[in-house]
N, C-alpha and C positions, 0 to 999 in steps of 0.2 A: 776477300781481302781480310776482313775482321780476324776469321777462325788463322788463316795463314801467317797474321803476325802476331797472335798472341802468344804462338808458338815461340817467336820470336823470344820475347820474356822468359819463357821456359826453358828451354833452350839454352840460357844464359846461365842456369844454374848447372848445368855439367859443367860448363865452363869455367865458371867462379869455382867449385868446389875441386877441381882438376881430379877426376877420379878414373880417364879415358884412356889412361897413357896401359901398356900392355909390351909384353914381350914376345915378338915374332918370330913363330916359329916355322921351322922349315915344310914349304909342302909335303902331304903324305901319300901325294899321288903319284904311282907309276912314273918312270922319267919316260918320255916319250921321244919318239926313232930319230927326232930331229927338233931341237930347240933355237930359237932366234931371243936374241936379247936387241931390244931396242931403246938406245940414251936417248936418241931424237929419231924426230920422222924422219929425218933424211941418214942419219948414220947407224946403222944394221951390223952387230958382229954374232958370229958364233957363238953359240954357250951352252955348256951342258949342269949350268949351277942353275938352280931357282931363285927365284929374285929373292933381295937381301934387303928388308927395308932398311932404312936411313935411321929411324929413329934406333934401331938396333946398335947400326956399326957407329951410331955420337953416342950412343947410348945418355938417352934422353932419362926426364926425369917421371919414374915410374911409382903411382899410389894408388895403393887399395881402400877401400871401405876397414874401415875398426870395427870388428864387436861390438867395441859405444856406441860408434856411430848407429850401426846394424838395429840395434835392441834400441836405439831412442828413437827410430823410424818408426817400429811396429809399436811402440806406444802413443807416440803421436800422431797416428794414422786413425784408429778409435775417435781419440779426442777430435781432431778436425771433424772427423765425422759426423758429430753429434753438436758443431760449436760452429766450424766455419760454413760447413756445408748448408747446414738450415738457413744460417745466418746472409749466403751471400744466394740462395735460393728465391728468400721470401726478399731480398731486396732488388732482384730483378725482375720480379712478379710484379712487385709495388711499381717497380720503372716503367714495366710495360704499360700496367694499368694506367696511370699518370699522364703518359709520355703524350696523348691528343691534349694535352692544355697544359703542359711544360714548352716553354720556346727552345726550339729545334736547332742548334748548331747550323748556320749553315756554311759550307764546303766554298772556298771562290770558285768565280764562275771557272767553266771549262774554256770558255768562249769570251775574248773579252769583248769579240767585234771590232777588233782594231786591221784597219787595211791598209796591205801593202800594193806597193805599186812594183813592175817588172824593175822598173828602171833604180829603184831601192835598196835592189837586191846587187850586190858588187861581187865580180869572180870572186873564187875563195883563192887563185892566186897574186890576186891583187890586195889580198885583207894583211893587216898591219900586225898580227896576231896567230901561233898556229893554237893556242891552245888560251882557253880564261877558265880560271879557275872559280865558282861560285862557293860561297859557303866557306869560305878558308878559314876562318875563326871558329870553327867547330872544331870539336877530337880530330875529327876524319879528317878535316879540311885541313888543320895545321900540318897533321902530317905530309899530307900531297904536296903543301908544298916543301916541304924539307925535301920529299922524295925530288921536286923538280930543280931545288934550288942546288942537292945535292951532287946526282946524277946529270944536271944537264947547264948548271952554273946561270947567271942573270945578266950575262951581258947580251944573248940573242943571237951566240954566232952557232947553237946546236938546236934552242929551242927558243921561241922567243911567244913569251908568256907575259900572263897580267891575272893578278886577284880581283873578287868582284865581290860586292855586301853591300849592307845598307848604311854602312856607319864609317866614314873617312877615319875616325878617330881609334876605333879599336883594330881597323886593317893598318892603320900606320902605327899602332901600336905592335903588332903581329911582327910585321916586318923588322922594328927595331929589334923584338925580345928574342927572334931567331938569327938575326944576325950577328948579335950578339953568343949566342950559344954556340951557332956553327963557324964564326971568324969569320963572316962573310957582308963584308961592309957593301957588299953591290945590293944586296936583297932589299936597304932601302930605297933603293931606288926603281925598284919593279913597278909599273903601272900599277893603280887603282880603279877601279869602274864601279861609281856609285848607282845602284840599284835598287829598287824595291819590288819584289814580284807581284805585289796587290796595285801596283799603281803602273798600269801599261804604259804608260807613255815613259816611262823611265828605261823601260826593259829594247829598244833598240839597240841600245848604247853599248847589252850586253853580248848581244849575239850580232851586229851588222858588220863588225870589223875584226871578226875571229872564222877559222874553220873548224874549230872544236870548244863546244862549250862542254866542262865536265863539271858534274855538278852532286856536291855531299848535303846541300841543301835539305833536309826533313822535317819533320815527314812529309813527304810528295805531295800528296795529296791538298793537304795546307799550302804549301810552298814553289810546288815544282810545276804544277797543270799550266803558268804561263810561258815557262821556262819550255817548254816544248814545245808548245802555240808557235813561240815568235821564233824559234830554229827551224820547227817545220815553214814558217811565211818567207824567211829569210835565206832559205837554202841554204842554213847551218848545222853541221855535224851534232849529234849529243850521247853524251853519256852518261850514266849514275848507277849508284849502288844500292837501290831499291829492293827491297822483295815483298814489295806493296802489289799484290797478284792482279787485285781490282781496278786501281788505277793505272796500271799500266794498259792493261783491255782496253779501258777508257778512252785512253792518250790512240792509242793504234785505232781503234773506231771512229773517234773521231778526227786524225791528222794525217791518217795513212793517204789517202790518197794528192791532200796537200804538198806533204812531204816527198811523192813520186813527182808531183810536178817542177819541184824545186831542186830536187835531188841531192835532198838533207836526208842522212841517215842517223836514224835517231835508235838508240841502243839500249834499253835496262839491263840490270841484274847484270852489272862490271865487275863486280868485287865476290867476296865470301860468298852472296847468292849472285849468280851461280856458276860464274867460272869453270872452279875444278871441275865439277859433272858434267858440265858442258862439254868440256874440251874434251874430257876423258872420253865421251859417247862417242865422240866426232874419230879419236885416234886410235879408239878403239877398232871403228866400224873402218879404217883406212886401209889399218894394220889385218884388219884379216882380206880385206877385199887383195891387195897388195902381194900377201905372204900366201893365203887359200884361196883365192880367189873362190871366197866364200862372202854370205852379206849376216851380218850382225838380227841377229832376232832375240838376244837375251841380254841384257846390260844388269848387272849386280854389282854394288858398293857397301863397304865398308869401312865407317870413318871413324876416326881416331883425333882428338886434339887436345892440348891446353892450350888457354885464351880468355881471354875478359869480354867486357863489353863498355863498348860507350856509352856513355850517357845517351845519348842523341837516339841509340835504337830503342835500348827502353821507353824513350820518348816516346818514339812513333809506333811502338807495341800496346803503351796507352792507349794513345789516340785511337788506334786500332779497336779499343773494347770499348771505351765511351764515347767514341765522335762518331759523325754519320759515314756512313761506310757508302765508296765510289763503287757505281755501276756502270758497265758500258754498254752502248746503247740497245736495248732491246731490238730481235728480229734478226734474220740474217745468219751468219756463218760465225760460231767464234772464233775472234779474233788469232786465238792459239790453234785454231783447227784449219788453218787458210793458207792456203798456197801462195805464192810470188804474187800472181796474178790478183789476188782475192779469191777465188772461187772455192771451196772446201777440196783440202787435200786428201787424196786417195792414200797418205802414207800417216799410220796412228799410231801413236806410241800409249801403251796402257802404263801407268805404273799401279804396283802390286809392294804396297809399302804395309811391314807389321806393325799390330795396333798391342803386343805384347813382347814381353823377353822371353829369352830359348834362347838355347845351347846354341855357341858359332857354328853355323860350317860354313866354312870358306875354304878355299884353297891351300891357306897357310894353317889351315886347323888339323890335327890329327885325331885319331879316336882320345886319344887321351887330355887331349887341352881344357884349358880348365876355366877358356875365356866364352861369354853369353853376349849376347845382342840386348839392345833395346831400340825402340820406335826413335829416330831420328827426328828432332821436331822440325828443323828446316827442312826434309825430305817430299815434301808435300810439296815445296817452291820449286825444288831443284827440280822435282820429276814432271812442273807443268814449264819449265823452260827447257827440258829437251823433248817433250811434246812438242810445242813450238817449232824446235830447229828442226823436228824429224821431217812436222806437217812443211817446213820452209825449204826444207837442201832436199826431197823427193832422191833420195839415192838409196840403194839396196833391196830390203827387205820391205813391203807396206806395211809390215806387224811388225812393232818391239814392243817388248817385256823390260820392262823397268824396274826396279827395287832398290833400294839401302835401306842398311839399319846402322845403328853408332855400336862399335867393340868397346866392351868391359874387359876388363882382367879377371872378374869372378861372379859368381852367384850372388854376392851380396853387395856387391857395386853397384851389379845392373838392376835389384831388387832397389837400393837407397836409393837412388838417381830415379829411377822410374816412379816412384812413389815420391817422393823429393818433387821430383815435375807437378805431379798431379796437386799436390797440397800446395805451390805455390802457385801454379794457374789456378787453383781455387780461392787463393784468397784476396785475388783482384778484381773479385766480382762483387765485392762489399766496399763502402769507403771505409770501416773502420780498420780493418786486415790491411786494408790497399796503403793507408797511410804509414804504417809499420814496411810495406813493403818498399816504397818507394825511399823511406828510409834509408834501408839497405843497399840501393843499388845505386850510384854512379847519377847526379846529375847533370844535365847537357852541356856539355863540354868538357867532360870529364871523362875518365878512361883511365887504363892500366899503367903503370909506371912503365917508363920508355925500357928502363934495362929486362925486366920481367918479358917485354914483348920481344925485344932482339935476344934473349938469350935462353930463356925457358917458354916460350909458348913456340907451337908450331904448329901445321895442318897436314896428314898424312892420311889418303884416299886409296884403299885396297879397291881395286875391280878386276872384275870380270866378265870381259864377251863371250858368247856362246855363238857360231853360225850356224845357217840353216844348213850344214853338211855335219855339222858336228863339232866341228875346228873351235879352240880354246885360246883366248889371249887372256892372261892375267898381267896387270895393271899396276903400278904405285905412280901416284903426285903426290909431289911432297911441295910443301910449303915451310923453311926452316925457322921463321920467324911468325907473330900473332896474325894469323888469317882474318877475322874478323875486323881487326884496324889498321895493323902495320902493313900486310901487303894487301887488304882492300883497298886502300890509299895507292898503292904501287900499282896496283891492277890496273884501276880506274885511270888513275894518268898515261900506261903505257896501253889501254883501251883507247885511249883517245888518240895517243901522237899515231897510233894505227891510222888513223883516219888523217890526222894534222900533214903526217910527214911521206904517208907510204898507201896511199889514197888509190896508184895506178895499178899499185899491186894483189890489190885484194879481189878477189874472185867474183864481188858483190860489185857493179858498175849502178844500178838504181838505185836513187834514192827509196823511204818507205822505215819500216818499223824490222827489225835483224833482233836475232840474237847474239850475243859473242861468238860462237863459233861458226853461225850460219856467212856473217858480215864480216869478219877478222881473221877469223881460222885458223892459218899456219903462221900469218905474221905476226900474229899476237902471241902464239906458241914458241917463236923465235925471240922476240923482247922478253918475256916471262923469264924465258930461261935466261937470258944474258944476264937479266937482275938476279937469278938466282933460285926460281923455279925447277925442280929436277920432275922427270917423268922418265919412266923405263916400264920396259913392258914385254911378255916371253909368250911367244907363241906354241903351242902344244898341237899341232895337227894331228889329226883321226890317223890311227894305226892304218897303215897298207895293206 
């Protein structure tokens, strides 16, 4: 988990610096005997065009690296060298040394020991609630609920919802300051449910009278370990926007078989991680079973975005480097490597992700493009959550090949940003560096200006399948607004009424630990897109 979210922080700097955005060019490969263009899984038309990204036909907003910029990297790279590197070297030597008679952080428990009883537990069509929202006075959290107050209105005849925190006076502050914003004088009147996740006996209150609790609550680890406890005791649905790698293991070793008993499905990685990849693996590997009746052995992405970051993840990117880092339980099967059953699944997804930049090729690249890759820092999350779905949905192939990398527009993009990464996860390994850095970046509750997120940030996901006959599906999701907050908050709420409203439909009938696509699949594919999620996809079959 540690190495997984510091990435996090790094990652955040292609983001802030928006240098991702590119110009898509038309494939340079062969047209092939017979093309299928697909808007959705279910609607299939003829096509003999190559797919056309989205960011192309808004014609989005597209930036290179400068010269300045270029030439102030390669001298600042030296200096760090010789100033930060030593400096946050010899001060994690001294931590180590130290750290047997420094007092040790410790983690809440996993386990509070609080028991429930059969008769405790109330149908989830009996519960007064389909969805509670935790954590709403966060970045993330405010937005979810605009998303629900927006989309789905407060009087409880579409969706009938309730915020949840520990503080009566800044949730009813919450409610004023956006009803105010949006015209919506019902919003103060949404239920409250006061909480504290350190203190169990408060935490019934959250999960007994709901069938979805979702939750922006972070960092997990701190905050969320009870929050899954009492939905797994409870037989209540959960979701979150985690890509806390470790404690999730954790949570699934030790609640999975709880949560079968109760038949509470409990879901991470709703949002930004890892949705797109997910879905895209899952439609991919559909579209070719479907179209070639071929099974998926190769998954390749390439992503593209502008976007901010919350405060909140920075957060838990910290905590990530200096808190004690969750482990799940030793012995046994990992948790990501385990079938329905439990037992170790016969179907392995490897990911094969770059640790440098080089030249694109992709599909939409020709000999002469002039766009490079670089190491995707979130890449590392997304590829251990379709491991996961691959070892959970047992369908196709037993081998995939996994990979992405993030598209530049140029050599000196992918060079700044890459070197960029490395000098600012170097200097959060010192407190003197780290306090300049946290500076810089967004504290919790904080986040990107709203217009900036609906009009200039968006998330666009090139892939590509490969099957074991040969057969070719190239891929776009798009995301037209900020992935990382504005539609993580979307995801996450429409992750959940998957389960709140449309529970009989989903392919997943036991309770246990899912991933988004393995648990939600096409009904989530369906919501996604009516909010405004686009995916299309062209299948290339092997010459005859």
């Amino acid at each position: 988990m540690r190495s997984n979210l510091t990435c996090c922080v790094i990652w955040s700097i292609i983001q802030l610096s928006r240098l991702s955005a590119f110009t898509p060019q038309l494939p340079h490969r062969p047209s092939p005997l017979r093309v299928t263009q697909a808007l959705t899984m279910t609607t299939l038309t003829k096509s003999n065009e190559p797919l056309v990204s989205p960011v192309l036909t808004e014609k989005r907003e597209i930036r290179t690296v400068s010269t300045t910029a270029f030439i102030a990297i390669l001298l600042a790279a030296p200096v760090f060298a010789v100033t930060v590197l030593p400096l946050s070297l010899f001060y994690q030597v001294v931590k180590m040394l130290l750290s047997p008679f420094r007092h040790k952080q410790e983690l809440p428990k996993l386990d509070s020991g609080y028991e429930v009883n059969a008769s405790q537990i109330v149908p989830k069509d009996q519960r007064k609630y389909d969805i509670v929202l935790l954590g709403a006075t966060g970045f993330v959290g405010r937005l979810a609920v605009r998303h629900l107050a927006q989309k789905y209105g407060c009087d409880g005849t579409k969706v009938r919802w309730a915020i949840a925190g520990r503080s009566q006076a800044k949730l009813n502050k919450l409610k004023e300051k956006l009803a105010k914003e949006l015209g919506m004088e019902g919003l103060k009147q949404i239920d409250c449910i006061i909480v504290d996740t350190s203190v169990p006996t408060t935490m019934p209150a959250l999960v007994e009278q709901t069938r979805v609790v979702a939750t922006t609550a972070g960092p997990y680890a701190l905050y969320g370990s009870s929050v899954v406890e009492f939905c797994a005791k409870f037989g209540t649905n959960y979701v979150d926007i985690t890509g806390e790698i470790g404690w999730v293991k954790a949570m699934a070793a030790l609640w999975n078989a709880t949560a079968r008993e109760t038949g509470a499905k409990l879901i991470s990685f709703c949002g930004h991680d890892s949705i797109p990849w997910d879905l895209s693996v899952m439609k991919l590997q559909s579209i070719l079973k479907k179209e070639c009746n071929d099974n998926l052995v190769s998954a390749s992405f390439w992503d593209q975005a502008i976007g901010g970051l919350p405060g909140g993840t920075f957060a838990t990117a910290l905590h990530s480097i200096d808190g004690v880092p969750v482990k799940h339980v030793s012995g046994g099967v990992d948790p990501f490597l385990r079938s329905p059953n439990g037992s170790k699944s016969e179907y392995v997804a490897t990911p094969k992700l770059p640790v440098m930049i080089a030249k694109a090729k992709t599909p939409w690249d020709g000999p002469n493009s002039k766009r490079w890759t670089m190491p995707f820092i979130m890449a590392p999350i997304n590829a251990q959550v379709v491991q996961w779905s691959h070892a959970l949905r047992q369908e196709g192939s037993k081998t995939l090949l996994y990979t992405e990398s993030y598209l530049m527009p140029d050599f000196k993009s992918a060079f700044v940003s890459f070197v960029g990464l490395i000098l600012f996860g170097m200097s959060l390994f010192n407190p003197l560096t780290k306090y300049f850095a946290r500076k810089a970046m967004p504290a919790p509750g904080e986040g990107p200006p709203m217009e900036a997120m609906e009009k200039k940030h968006y998330l666009c996901v090139y892939g590509e399948g490969i099957g074991e006959k040969g057969n070719r599906v190239e891929s776009i999701f798009y995301l037209p607004q900020d992935a990382g907050c504005l539609e993580t908050s979307r995801m996450l709420i429409e992750s959940g009424l998957c389960m709140a409203l449309q529970e009989k439909e989903l392919l997943v009938k036991e309770g246990g630990f899912w991933t988004p696509s393995t648990a939600l699949g096409e009904v989530l594919d369906k919501r996604l897109q009516d909010i405004g999620m686009q995916w299309s996809a062209r299948v290339v079959p092997i010459n005859k």
